[in-house]
Residue frames as a rotation matrix with the C-alpha (Angstrom) as fourth column:
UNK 1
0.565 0.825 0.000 0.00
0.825 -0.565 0.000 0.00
0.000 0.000 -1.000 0.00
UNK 2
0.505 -0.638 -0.582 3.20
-0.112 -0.716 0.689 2.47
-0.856 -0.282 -0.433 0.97
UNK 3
-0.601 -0.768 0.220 4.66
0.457 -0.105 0.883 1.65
-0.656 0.631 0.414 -2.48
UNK 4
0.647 0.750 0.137 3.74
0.481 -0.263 -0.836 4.46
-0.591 0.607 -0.531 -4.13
UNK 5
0.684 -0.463 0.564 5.25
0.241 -0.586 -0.774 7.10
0.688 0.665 -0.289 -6.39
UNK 6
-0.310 -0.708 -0.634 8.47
0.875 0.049 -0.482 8.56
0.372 -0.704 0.605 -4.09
UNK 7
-0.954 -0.130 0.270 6.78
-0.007 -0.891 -0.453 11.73
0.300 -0.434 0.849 -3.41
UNK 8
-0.340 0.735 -0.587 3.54
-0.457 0.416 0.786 9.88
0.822 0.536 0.194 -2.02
UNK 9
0.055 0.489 -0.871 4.60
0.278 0.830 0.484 8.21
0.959 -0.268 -0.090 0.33
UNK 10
-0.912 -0.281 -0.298 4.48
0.378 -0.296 -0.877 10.52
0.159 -0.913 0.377 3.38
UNK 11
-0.717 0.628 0.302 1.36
-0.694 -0.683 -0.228 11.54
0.063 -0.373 0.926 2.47
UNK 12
0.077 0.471 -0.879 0.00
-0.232 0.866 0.444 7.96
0.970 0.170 0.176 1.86
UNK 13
-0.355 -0.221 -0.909 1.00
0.541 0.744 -0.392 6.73
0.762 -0.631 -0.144 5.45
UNK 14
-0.936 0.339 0.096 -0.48
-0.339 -0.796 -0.502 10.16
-0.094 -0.502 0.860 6.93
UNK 15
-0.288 0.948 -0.135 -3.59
-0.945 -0.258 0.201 9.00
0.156 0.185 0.970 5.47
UNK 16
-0.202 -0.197 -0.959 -3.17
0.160 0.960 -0.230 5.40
0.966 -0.200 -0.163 6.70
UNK 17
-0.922 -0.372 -0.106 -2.55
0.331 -0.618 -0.713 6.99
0.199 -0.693 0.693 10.00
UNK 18
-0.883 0.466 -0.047 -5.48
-0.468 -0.872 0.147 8.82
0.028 0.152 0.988 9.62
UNK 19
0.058 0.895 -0.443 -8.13
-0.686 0.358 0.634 6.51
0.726 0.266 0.635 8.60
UNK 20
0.007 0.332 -0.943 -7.34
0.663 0.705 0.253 3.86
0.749 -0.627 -0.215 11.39
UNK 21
-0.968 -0.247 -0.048 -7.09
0.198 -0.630 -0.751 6.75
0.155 -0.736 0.659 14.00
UNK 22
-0.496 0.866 -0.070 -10.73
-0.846 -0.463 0.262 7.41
0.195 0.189 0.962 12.62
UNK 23
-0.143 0.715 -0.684 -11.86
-0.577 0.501 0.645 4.07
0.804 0.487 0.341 13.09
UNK 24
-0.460 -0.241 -0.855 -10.88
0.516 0.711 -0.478 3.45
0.723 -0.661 -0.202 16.01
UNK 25
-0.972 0.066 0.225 -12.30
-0.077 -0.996 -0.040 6.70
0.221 -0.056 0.974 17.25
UNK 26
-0.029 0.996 0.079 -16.00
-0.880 -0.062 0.470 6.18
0.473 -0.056 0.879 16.14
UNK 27
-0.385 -0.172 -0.907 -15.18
0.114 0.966 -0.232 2.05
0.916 -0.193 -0.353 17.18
UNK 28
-0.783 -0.597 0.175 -14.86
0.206 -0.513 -0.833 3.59
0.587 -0.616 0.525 20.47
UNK 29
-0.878 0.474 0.064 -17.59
-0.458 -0.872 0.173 6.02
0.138 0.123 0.983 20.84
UNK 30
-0.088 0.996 -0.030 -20.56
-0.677 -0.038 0.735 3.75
0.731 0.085 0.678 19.65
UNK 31
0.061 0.156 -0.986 -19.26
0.333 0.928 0.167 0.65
0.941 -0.338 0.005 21.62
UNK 32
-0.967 -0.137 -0.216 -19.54
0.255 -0.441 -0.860 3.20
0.022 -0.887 0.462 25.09
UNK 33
-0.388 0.906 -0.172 -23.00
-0.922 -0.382 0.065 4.34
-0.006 0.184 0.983 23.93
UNK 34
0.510 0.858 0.056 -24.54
-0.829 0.473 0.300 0.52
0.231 -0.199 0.952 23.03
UNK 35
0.499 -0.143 0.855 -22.31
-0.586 0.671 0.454 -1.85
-0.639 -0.727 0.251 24.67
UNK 36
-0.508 -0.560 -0.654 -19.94
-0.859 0.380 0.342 -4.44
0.057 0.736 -0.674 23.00
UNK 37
-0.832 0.061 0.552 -22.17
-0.028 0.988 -0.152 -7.33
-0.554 -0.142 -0.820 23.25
UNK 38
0.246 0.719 0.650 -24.76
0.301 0.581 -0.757 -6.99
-0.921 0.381 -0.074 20.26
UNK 39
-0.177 -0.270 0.947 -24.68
0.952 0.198 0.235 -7.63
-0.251 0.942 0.221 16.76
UNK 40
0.620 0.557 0.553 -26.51
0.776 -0.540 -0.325 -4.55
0.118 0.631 -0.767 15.81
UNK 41
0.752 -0.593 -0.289 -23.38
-0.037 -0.475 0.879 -2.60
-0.659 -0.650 -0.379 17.64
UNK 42
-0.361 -0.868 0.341 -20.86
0.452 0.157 0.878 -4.02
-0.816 0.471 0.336 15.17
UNK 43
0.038 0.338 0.940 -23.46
0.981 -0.190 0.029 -3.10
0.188 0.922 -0.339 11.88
UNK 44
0.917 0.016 -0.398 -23.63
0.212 -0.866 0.452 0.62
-0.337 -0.499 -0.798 14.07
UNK 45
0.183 -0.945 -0.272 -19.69
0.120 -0.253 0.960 1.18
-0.976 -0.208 0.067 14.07
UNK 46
-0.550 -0.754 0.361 -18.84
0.353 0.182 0.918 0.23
-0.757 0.632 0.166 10.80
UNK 47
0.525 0.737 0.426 -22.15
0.823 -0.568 -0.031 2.29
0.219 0.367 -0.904 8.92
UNK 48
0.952 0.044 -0.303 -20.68
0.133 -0.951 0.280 5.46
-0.275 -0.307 -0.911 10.85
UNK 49
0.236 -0.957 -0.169 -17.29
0.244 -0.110 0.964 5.02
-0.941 -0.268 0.208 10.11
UNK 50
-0.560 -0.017 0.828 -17.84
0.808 -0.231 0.542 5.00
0.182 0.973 0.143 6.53
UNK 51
0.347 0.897 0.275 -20.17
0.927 -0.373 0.044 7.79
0.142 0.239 -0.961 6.74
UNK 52
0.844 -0.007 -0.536 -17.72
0.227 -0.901 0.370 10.22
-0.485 -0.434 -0.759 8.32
UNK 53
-0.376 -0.905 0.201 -14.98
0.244 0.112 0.963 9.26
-0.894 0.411 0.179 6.41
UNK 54
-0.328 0.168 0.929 -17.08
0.927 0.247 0.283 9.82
-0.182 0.954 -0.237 3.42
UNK 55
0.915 0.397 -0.075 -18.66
0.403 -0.910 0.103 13.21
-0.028 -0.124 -0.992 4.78
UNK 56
0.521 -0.786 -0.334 -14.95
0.125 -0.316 0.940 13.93
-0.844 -0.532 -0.066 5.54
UNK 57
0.760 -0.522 -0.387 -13.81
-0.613 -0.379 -0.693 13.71
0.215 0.764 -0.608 1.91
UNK 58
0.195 -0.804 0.562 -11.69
-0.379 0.466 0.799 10.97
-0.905 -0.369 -0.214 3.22
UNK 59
-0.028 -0.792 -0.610 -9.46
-1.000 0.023 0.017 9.64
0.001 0.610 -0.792 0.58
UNK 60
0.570 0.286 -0.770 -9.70
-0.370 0.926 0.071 5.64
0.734 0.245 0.634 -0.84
UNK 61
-0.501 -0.601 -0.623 -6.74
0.366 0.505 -0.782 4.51
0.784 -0.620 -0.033 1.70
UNK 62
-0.877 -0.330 0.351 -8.12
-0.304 -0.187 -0.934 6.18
0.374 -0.925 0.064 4.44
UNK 63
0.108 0.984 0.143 -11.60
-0.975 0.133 -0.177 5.04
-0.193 -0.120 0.974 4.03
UNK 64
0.483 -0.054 -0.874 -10.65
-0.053 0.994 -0.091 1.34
0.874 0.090 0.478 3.41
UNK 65
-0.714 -0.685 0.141 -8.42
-0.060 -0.141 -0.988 2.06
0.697 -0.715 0.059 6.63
UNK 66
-0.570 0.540 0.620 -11.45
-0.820 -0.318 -0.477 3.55
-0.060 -0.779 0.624 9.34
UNK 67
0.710 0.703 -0.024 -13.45
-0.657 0.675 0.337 0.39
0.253 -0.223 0.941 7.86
UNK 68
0.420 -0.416 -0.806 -11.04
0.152 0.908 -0.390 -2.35
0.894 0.042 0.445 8.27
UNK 69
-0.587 -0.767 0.259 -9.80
-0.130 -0.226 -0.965 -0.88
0.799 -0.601 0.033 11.75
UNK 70
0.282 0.861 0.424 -13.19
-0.848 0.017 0.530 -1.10
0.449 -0.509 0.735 13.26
């Protein structure tokens, strides 16, 4: 994923960085609000994470990042 072009990759690992920082973030958040023990919790997290990451204008790496960090 970090092999990119040579003048890329600082901003590629910023946005790596970035997108699991975000997913772990909302991860966080919803599983304090409805508990880590139902299903409807995991479908919760990973709906919002994409949603802010998409409202955010997040970039493909960092939005495959916030979901896959959940």
């Amino acid at each position: 994923m970090l092999a990119q072009v040579r003048g890329q990759r600082t901003r590629r690992a910023v946005e790596v960085i970035l997108g699991v920082a975000g997913g772990v973030l909302v991860a966080d958040v919803v599983i304090q609000a409805l508990g880590p023990n139902n299903t409807w919790t995991i479908f919760t997290v990973i709906l919002l994470t994409l949603t802010v990451a998409v409202a955010v204008r997040a970039s493909a790496v960092a939005l495959v990042q916030a979901a896959v960090s959940v």
